[in-house]
C-alpha positions as CSV (number, residue, x, y, z in Angstrom):
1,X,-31.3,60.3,118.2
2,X,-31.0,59.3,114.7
3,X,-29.0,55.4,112.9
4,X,-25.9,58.0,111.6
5,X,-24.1,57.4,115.5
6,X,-24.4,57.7,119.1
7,X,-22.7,59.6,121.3
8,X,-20.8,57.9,124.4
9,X,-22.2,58.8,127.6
10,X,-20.1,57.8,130.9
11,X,-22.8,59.0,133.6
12,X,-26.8,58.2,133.5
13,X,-28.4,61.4,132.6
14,X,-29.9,63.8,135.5
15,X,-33.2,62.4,136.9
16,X,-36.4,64.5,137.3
17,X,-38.7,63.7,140.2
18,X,-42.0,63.0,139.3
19,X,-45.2,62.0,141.4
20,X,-46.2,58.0,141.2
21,X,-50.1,58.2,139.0
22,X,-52.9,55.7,140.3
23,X,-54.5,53.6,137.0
24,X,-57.8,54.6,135.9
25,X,-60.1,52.1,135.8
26,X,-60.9,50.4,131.9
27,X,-63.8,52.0,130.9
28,X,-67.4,49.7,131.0
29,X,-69.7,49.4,128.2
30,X,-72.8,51.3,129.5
31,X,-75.6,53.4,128.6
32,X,-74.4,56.7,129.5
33,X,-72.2,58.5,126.8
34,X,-68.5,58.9,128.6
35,X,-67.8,62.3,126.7
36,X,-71.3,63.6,128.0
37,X,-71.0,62.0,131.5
38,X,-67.5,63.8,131.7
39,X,-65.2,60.7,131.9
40,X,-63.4,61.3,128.8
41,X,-60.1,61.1,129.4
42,X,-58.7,64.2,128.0
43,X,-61.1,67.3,126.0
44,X,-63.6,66.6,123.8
45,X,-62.9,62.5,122.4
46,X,-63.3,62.4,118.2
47,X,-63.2,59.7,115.9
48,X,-60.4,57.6,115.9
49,X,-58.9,58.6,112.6
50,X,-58.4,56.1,109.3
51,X,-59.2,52.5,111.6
52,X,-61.7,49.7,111.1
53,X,-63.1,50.0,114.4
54,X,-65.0,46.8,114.2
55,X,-63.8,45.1,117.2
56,X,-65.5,48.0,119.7
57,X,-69.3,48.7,119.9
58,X,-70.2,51.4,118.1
59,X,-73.7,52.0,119.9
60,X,-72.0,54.7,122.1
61,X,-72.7,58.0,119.4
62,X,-72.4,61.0,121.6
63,X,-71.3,64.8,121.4
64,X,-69.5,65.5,118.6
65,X,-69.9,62.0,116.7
66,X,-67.4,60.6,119.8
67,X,-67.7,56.6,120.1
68,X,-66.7,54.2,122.7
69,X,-63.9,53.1,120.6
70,X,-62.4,56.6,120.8
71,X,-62.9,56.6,124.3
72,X,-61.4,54.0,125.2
73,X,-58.3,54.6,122.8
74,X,-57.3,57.9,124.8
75,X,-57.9,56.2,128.1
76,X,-54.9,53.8,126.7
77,X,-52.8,56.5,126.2
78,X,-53.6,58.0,129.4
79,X,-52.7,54.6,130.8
80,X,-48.9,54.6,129.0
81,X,-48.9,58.3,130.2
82,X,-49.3,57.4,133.8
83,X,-47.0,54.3,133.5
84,X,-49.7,52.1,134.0
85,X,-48.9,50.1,131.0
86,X,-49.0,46.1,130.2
87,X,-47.3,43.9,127.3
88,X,-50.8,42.3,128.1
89,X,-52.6,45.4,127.7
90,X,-55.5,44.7,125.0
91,X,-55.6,47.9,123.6
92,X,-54.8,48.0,119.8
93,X,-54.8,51.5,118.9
94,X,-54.1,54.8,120.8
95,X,-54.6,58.5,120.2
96,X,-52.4,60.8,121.2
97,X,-53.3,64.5,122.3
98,X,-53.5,67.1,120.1
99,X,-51.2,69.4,122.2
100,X,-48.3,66.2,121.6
101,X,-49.5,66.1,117.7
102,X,-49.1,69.6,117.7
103,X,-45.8,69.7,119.3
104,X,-43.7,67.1,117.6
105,X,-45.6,68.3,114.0
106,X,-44.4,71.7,115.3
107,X,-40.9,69.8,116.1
108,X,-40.9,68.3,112.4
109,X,-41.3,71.5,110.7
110,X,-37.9,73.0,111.8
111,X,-36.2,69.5,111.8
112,X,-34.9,70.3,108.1
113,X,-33.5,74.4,108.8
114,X,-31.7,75.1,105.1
115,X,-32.2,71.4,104.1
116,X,-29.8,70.5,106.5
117,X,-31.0,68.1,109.2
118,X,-31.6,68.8,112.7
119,X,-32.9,67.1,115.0
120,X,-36.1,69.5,117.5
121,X,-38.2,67.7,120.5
122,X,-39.5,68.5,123.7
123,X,-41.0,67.1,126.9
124,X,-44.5,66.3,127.5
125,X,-45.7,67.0,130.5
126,X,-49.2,66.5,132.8
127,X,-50.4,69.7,134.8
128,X,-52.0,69.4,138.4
129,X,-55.4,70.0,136.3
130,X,-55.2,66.8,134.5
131,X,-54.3,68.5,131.0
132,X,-51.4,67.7,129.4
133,X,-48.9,70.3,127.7
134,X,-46.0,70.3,125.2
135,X,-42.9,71.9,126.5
136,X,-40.3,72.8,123.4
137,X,-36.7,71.8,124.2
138,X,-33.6,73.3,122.4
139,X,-32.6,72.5,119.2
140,X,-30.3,69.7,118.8
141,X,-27.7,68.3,116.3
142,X,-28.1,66.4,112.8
143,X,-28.3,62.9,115.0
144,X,-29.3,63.7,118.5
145,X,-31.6,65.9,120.7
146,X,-31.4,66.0,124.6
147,X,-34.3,66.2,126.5
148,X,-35.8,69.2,128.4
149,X,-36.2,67.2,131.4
150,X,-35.1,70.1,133.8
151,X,-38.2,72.2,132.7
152,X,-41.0,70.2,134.4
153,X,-42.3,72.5,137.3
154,X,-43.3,71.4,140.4
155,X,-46.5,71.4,139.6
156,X,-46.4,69.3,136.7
157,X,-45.7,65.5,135.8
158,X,-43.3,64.3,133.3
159,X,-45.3,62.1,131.2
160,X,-42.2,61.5,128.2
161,X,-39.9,62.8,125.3
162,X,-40.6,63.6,121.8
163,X,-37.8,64.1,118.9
164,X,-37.5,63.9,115.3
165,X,-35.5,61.7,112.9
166,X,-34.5,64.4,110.2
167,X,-31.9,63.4,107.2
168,X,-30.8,65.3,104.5
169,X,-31.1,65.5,100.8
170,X,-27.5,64.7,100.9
171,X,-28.3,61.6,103.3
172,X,-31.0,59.7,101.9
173,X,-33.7,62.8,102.9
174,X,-35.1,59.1,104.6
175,X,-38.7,59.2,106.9
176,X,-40.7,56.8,108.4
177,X,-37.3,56.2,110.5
178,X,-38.2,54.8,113.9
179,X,-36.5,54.8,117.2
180,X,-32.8,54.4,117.6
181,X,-31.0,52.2,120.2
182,X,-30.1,55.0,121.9
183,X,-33.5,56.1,122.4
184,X,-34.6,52.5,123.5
185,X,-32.3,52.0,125.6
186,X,-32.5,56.0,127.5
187,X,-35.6,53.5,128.9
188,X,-33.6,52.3,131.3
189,X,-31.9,55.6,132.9
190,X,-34.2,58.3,132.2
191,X,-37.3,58.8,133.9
192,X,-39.8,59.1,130.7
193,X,-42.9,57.0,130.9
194,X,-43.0,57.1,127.4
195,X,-40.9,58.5,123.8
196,X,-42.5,59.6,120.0
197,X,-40.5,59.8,117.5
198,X,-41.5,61.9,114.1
199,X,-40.0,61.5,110.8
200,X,-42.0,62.7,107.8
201,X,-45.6,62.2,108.2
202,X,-45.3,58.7,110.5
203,X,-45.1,59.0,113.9
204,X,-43.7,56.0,116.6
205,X,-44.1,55.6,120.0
206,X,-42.5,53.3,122.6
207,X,-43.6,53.5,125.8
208,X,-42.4,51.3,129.3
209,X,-44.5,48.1,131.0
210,X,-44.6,47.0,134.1
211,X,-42.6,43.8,133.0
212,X,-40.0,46.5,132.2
213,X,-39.8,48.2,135.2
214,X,-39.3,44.5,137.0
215,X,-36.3,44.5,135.1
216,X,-34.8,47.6,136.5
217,X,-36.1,46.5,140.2
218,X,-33.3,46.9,142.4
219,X,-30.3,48.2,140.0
220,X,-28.8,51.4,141.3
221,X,-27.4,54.2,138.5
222,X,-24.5,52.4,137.3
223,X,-26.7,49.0,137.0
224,X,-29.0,51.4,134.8
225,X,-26.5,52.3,132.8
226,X,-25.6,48.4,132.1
227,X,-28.8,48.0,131.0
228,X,-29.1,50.5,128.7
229,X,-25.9,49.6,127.0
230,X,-27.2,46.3,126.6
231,X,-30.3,47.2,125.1
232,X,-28.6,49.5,122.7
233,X,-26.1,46.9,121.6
234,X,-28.8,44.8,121.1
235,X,-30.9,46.7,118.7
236,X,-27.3,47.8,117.0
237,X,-27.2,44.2,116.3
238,X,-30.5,43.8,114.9
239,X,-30.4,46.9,113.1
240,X,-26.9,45.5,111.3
241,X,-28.4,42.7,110.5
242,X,-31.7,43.7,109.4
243,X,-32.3,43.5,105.8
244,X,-33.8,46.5,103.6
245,X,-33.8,50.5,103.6
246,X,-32.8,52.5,106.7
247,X,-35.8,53.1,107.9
248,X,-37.4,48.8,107.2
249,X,-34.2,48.4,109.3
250,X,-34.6,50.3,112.2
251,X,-38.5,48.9,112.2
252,X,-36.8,45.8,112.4
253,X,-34.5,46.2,114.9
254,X,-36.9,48.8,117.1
255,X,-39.5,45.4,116.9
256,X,-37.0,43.1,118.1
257,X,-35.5,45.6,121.0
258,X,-38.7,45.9,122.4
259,X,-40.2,42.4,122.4
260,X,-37.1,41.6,124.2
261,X,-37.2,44.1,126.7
262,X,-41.2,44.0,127.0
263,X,-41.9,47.6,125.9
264,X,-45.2,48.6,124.2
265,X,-44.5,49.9,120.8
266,X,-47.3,51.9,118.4
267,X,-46.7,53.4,114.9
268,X,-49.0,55.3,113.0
269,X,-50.0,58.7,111.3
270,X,-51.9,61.6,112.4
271,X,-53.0,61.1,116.2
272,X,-54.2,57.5,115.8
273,X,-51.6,55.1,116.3
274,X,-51.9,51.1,116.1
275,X,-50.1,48.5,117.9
276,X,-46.9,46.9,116.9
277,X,-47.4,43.1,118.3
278,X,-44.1,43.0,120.4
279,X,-45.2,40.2,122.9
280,X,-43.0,37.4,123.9
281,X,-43.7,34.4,121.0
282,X,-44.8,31.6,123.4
């Protein structure tokens, strides 16, 4: 969902049932290459792209020029796909899997049919195997997508959403736009572990914590649905306020929402993304 507007919703979205993942245990410095010892988290781990990687140890070299500091940025994202995430998670950048890269890249190519914007996504999904798998939803309209949720088989895991934030010539032809309140606050009704966002060449994703899900603890649908109003009037309000272009605006706003609301929030290009500090200021 794009900044132009949002669309009233009376009634939470449908829910998808998905299976409950156990956290995989934070990788240990050793010895023993964890590409070659077959604990990498998903195919064959590469480089983290473009980052000064040094804050990891670099003695890990394995198959394929793979380093513990790759390693351990896909088992992060395998972490926020599983809904294992933390706001005290330590992890400062995560890769995403090339079948995601290659399905929202895929969803940013048709976002702009004729120059006129509209908005492509899909769901993301894990498969009994372990692997995961892009699954292309529907086109949507200039300023909102809705979510393929109803194609996860029963065999596979929802793991999240992915969209695009499209604008034409005529609009700004703005990128780099991050998340909307709308999509922030879909959090809090609909059953994604985890959204990205594309625009241009950047890519954003926001993904739920633990402290967030203590929030929703005990609200039925309609106390949900509360919730996500108020965390989409909240970033409107930030968003309003915020100094600067469209998208420095939305940064500003998509910052603020999810510091408040204790979500995890990455921003990057390519498949390496780096942290947005969002913790609580003591």
């Amino acid at each position: 969902m794009d900044h132009r507007q949002r669309p009233l919703q009376t009634t939470p979205p449908a829910r998808v049932g998905h299976s409950e993942s156990s956290a995989v245990e934070s990788p240990a410095h050793t010895e023993t290459c964890p590409v070659a010892s077959g604990l990498a988290p998903y195919g064959n781990a590469a480089l983290v792209e473009d980052h000064d990687l040094a804050s990891w140890d670099p003695s890990m070299e394995c198959d394929g020029g793979a380093s513990e500091a790759a390693y351990r940025a896909r088992w992060a994202f395998d972490q926020v796909a599983a809904g294992n995430a933390s706001v005290q998670s330590p992890d400062d950048v995560l890769v995403l899997p090339p079948e995601l890269v290659q399905g929202v890249q895929a969803a940013w190519d048709a976002s702009l049919p004729a120059g006129r914007a509209q908005e492509q996504g899909g769901i993301f999904v894990r498969n009994s195997d372990g692997s995961y798998e892009w699954e292309r939803g529907a086109p949507g309209s200039a300023g909102a997508f809705t979510p393929n949720h109803a194609d996860v088989a029963d065999d596979e895991t929802l793991v999240g959403v992915g969209h695009t934030h499209p604008y034409a010539a005529h609009e700004g032809g703005h990128t780099d736009v991050s998340f909307s309140g709308g999509d922030i606050g879909a959090m809090a009704t609909d059953p994604d572990n985890l959204q990205v966002v594309q625009s241009g060449e950047s890519r954003f994703l926001v993904s739920r914590t633990a402290e967030f899900d203590a929030l929703l603890a005990g609200l039925d649908d309609a106390g949900r649905l509360v919730l996500r109003r108020e965390i989409e009037d909240f970033w409107d309000r930030q968003y309003t306020g915020a100094p600067g272009t469209l998208p420095e605006a939305a940064e500003i706003a998509t910052r603020a929402t999810c510091e408040r609301y204790h979500l995890l929030y990455y921003r990057g290009r390519g498949s390496a993304l780096d942290r947005v500090e969002t913790r609580p200021t003591p």
